[in-house]
C-alpha positions, 0 to 999 in steps of 0.5 A: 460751090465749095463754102471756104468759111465751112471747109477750112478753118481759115488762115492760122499759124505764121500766115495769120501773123503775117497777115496781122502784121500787114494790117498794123503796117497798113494803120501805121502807114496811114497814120503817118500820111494822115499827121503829114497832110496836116489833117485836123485829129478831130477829124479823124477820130470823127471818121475813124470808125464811120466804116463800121456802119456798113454792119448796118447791113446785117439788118437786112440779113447775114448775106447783104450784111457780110457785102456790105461790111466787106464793100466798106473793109476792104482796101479797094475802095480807099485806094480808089478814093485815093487815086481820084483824089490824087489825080483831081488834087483833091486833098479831103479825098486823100484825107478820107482815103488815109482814114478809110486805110487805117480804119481797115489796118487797125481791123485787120491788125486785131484779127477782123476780116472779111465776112462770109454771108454764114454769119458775122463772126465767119472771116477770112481770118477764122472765127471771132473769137466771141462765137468761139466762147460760146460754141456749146462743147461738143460741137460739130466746130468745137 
């Protein structure tokens, strides 16, 4: 099987802004449903950064790591909590629902994306730029 993170050098030029752009439009959508709902602020900033546990999972190794960081940021499982919420009427799932979204939005919008199990700092939007920086010159990557 053909590894995308060591292949290519991932998404770059206009569609890694317009990629970007999408996460920020995302956090901004969901901001604004989260100030229409009346939620409490404090609630979600308590909750704003709860996905970011998921890199717990790099303690058990970068492949358990990179599932379960890419189970809490991806957008499925917010749109499914929304939907049961939705459907049940049940208002704290939305709310946690609106986080979740934003959570991912602001992610994306700083250029974080899915993990790939070479690493932390190997995504679907390119490298981190920490690893970058520290990439010895000369480099096979480099």
């Amino acid at each position: 099987m053909i590894n995308p993170a060591a292949s290519s050098p991932a998404v770059l030029g206009l569609p890694l802004l317009l990629l970007r752009l999408e996460g920020g439009a995302v956090l901004a959508a969901a901001v604004l449903g989260y100030a229409a709902s009346g939620g409490s602020w404090v609630l979600f900033s308590a909750l704003f950064l709860l996905p970011d546990l998921a890199m717990a999972g790099y303690l058990r190794g970068s492949a358990f790591g990179a599932l379960a960081y890419n189970l809490a940021h991806s957008h499925l499982a917010p749109a499914v909590v929304a939907a049961v919420g939705l459907a049940l009427g049940a208002e704290g799932a939305i709310i946690v629902a609106l986080v979740w979204s934003a959570h991912i939005g602001f992610d994306r919008a700083l250029g974080y994306g899915l993990r790939y199990p070479e690493g932390f700092t190997a995504t679907h939007l390119g490298r981190l730029a920490t690893e970058q920086r520290h990439r010895p010159r000369g480099s096979a990557d480099g």
